[in-house]
C-alpha positions in Angstrom: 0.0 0.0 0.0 1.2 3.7 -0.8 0.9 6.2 1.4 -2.0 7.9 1.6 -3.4 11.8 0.8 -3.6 14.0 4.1 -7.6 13.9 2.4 -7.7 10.5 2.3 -5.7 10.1 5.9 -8.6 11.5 7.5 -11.3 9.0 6.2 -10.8 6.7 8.6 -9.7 6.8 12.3 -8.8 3.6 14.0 -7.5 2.0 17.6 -4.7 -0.1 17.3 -4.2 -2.4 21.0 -0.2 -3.5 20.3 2.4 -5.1 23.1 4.6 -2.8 24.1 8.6 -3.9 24.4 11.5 -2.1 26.8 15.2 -2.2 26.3 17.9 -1.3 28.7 21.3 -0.5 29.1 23.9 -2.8 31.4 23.4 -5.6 33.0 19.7 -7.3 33.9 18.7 -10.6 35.3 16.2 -12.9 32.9 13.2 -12.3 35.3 9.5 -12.3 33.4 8.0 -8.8 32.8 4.7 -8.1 31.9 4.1 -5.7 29.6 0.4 -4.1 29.6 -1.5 -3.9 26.0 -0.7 -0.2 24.5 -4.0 1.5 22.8 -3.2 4.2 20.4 -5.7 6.5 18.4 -4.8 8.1 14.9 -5.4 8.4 11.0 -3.8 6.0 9.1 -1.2 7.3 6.9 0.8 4.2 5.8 0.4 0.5 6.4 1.5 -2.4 5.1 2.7 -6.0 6.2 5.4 -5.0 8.1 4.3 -2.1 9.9 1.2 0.6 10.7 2.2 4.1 10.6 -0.3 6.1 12.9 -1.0 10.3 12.8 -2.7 12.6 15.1 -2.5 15.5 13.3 -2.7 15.9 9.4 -1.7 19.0 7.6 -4.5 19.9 4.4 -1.9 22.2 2.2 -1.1 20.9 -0.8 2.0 22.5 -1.0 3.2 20.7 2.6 6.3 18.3 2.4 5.8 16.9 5.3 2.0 16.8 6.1 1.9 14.1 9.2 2.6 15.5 12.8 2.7 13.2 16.0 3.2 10.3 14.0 4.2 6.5 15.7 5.1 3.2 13.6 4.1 0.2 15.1 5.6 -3.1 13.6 3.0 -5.6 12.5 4.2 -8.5 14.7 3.5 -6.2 17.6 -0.2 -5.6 16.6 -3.2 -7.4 18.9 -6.1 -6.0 16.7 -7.6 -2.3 14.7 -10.8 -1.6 15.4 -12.1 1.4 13.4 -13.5 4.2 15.0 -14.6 6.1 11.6 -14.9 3.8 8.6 -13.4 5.1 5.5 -15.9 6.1 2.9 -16.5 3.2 0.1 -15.7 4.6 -3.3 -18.3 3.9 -5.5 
């Protein structure tokens, strides 16, 4: 999939529940953590099978370069489940 218009962006707005991950620095013992599911809100602005790209503010010039602010990707293998919360309109 290409990415999308900003127009197009803001068709659809969906929730995306994903596991979180942590890294840190030095030395750690093996010990299980639990990591709470991680909801985030936004326009789609890219996806594909390797990763969602999430926006929560979309910039409507034209003549923008860079028309996605607040923007998180969220590798696929990380994704519980999208559920939309606007439904993109159906092209005839």
């Amino acid at each position: 999939m290409k990415e999308v218009t900003p127009a197009e962006a803001q068709q659809a707005i969906v929730e995306v529940e994903w596991q979180d991950s942590h890294f840190g620095e030095g030395w750690a013992s093996a010990t299980a953590r639990i990591f709470p599911p991680v909801f985030s809100v936004g326009y789609v602005a890219y996806e594909d099978e390797h990763q969602i790209f999430l926006v929560r503010d979309v910039d409507m010039q034209i003549s923008t370069l860079c028309p996605w602010g607040a923007s998180l990707a969220i590798p696929r293998a990380a994704v519980v489940s999208i559920r939309y919360l606007k439904k993109p309109k159906v092209k005839p």
